[in-house]
C-alpha positions in Angstrom: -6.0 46.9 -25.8 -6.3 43.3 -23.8 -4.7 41.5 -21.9 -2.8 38.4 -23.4 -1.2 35.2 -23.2 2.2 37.2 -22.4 1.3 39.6 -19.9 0.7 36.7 -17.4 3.9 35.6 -16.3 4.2 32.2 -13.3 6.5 33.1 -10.6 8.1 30.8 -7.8 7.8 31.7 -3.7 11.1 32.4 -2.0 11.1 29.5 0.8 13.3 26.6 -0.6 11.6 25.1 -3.7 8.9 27.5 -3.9 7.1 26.6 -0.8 5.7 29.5 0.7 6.4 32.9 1.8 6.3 36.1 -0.6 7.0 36.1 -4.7 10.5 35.5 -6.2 12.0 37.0 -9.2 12.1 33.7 -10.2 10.3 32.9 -13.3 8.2 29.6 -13.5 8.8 29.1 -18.0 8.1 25.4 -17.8 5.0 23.2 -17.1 3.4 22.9 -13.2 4.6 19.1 -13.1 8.0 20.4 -12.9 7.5 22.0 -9.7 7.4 18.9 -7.8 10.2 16.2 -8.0 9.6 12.3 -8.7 8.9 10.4 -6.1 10.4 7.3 -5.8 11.5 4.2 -3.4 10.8 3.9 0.3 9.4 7.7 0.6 7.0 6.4 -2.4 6.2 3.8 -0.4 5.5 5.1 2.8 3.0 7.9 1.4 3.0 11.4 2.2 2.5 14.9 1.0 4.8 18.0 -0.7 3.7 21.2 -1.0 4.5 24.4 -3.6 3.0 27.8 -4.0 3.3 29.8 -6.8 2.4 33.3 -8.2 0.4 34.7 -11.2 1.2 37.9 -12.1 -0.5 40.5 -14.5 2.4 41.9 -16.2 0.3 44.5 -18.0 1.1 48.0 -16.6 -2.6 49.4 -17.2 -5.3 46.7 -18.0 -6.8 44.6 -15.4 -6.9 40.9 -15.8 -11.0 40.7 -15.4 -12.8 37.9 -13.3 -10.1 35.2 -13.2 -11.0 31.6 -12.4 -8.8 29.2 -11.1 -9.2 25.3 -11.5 -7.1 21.8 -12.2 -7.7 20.7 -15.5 -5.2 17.4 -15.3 -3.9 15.6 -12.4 -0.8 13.6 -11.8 -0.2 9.9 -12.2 -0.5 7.7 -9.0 -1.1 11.1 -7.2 -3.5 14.0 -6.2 -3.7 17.6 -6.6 -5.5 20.0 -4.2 -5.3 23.6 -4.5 -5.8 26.5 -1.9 -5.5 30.1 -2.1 -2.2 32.0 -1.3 -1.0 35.4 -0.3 2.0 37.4 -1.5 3.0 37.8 2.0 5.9 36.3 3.7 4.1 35.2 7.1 1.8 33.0 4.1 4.6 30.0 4.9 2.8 27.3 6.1 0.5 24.8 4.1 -0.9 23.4 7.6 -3.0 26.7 7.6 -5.1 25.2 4.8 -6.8 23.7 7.6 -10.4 25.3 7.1 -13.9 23.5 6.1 -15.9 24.2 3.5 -19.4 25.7 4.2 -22.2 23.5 4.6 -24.8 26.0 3.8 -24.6 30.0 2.4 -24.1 31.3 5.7 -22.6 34.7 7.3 -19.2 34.1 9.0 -18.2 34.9 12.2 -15.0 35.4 14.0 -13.4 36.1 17.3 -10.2 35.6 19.1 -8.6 34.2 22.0 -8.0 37.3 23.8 -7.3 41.3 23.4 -7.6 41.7 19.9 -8.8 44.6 17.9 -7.3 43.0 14.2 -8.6 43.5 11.0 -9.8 40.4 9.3 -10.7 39.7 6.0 -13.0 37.0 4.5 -12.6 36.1 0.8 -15.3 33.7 -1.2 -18.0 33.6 -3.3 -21.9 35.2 -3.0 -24.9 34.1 -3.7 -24.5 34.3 -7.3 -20.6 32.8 -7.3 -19.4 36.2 -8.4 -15.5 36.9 -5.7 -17.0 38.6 -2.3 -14.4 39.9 0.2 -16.0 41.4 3.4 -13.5 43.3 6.2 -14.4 42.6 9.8 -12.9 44.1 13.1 -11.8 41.3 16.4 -13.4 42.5 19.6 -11.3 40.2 21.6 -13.0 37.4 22.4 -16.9 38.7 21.5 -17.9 37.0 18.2 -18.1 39.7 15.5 -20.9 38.5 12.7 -20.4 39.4 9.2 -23.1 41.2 7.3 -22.6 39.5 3.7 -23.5 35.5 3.1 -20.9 34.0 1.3 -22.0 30.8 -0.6 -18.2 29.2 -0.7 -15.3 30.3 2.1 -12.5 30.2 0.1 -9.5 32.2 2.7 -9.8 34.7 6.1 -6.6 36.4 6.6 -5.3 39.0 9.2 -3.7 42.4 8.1 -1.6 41.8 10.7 0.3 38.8 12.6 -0.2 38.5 16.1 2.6 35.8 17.8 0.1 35.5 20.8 -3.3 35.3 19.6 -5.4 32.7 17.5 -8.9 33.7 15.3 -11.7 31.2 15.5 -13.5 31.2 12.5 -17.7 30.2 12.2 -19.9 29.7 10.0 -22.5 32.1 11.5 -22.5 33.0 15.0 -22.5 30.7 17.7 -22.3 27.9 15.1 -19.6 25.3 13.5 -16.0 25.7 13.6 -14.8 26.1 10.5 -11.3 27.1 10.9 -8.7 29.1 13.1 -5.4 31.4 11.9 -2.8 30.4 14.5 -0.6 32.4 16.5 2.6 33.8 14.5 0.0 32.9 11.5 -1.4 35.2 8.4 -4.5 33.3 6.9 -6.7 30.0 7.0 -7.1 28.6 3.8 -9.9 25.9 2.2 -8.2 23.1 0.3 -10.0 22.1 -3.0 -9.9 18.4 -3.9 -9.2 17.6 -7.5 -13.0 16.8 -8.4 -14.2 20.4 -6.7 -12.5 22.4 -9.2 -11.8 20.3 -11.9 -13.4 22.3 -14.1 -13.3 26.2 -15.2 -17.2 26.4 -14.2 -16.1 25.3 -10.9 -13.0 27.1 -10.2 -12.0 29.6 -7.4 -13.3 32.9 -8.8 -10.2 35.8 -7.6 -12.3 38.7 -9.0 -10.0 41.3 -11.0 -6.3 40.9 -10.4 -4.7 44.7 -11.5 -2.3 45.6 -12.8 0.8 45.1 -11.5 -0.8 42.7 -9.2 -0.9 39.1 -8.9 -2.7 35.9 -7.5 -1.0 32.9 -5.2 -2.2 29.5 -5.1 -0.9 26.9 -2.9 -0.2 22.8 -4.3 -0.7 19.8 -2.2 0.5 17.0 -3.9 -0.9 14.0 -1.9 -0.1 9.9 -2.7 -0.8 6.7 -0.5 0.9 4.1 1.0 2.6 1.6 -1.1 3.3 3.6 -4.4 5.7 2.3 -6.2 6.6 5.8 -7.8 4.9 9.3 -7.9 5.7 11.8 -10.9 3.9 14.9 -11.1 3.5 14.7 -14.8 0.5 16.2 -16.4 -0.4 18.5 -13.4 -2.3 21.2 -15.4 -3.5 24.6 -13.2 -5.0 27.1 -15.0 -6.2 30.3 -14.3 -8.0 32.4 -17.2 -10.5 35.2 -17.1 -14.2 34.2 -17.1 -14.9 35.5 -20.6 -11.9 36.5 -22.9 -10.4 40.0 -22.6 
């Protein structure tokens, strides 16, 4: 047996409109676009951003859903769509934590914090060959700990647990460039991907194998200039499908 078309069902977060924070029972049955509302008059105008973040879940209570790819196959009109990754977690509330740079190179990454720290950390992104990599790391306070795996894209790094005090600094190799920090009270750092990054499934963000029973979370930034005389998130098209079919 496979998985199908109906054992992957779209759920909303619980914070407010679905924008952040753990999965909802609330089932998303109609298109992306209306996740986001129009856009119209002065806050058109002025520019701005809205955020959403939203599960997929494999319904299927024994298969898994094998190597799925993520990636924006339309955009909306007088607006663009970057994605990130998400966590079913409820500390995973903030879209200002998608504040992490891509790699410049394949590299190792590195990490350290601010102070006493003995967290777990994980890494999640893509190896040499773009197949999913995670790699689990362990603070030493304020040493730099160096990963042994090279990741060729730095998609997330998340803590196992939140720490209200402390903030990870996140390398690429050791003694090298910042590439982004999971702030106090604050579960993951997260890479935003611009519209023409993933805007195809070749290019997508590779999740691996989501099990059963599990799911995946992506995060929307919806993004529009100054001077717009109306934003409408029609045609926003996500889709997330195995590599091959199941």
């Amino acid at each position: 047996m496979d998985i199908t078309p109906n054992n992957i069902k779209e759920y909303r977060s619980e914070i407010g409109e679905s924008e952040g924070g753990i999965m909802s029972d609330i089932e998303i049955t109609s298109p992306d676009d209306a996740l986001f509302p129009d856009i119209e008059s002065d806050e058109a105008k002025s520019g701005g951003f809205k955020y959403r973040k939203i599960f997929r879940k494999n319904c299927h209570k024994s298969i898994d859903w094998k190597n799925v790819i993520s990636w924006i196959k339309s955009q909306p009109t007088n607006a663009k769509l970057s994605v990130g990754l998400g966590l079913n977690h409820k500390d995973d509330d903030d879209p200002d934590q998608g504040n992490m740079s891509a790699l410049n190179s394949e590299s190792a990454i590195a990490i350290s914090s601010d102070g006493p720290d003995k967290r777990h950390v994980v890494i999640v992104g893509e190896d040499a060959s773009g197949e999913n990599q995670t790699e689990v790391l362990v603070l030493n306070d304020t040493a730099e700990v160096l990963g042994s795996k090279i990741f060729s894209e730095l998609h997330a790094v998340y803590v196992e647990s939140v720490d209200k005090t402390r903030t990870v600094i996140i390398k690429q190799g050791q003694d090298s460039d910042l590439l982004g920090s999971i702030n106090p009270g604050k579960k993951i750092s997260f890479l935003w991907f611009e519209d023409d990054e993933i805007d195809s499934k070749a290019k997508g963000i590779r999740h691996g194998n989501i099990h059963a029973g599990d799911c995946l979370g992506l995060w929307y930034r919806l993004a529009w200039p100054a001077e717009t005389e109306a934003v409408s998130g029609n045609s926003i098209q996500v889709a997330s499908e195995s590599e091959v079919e199941q």
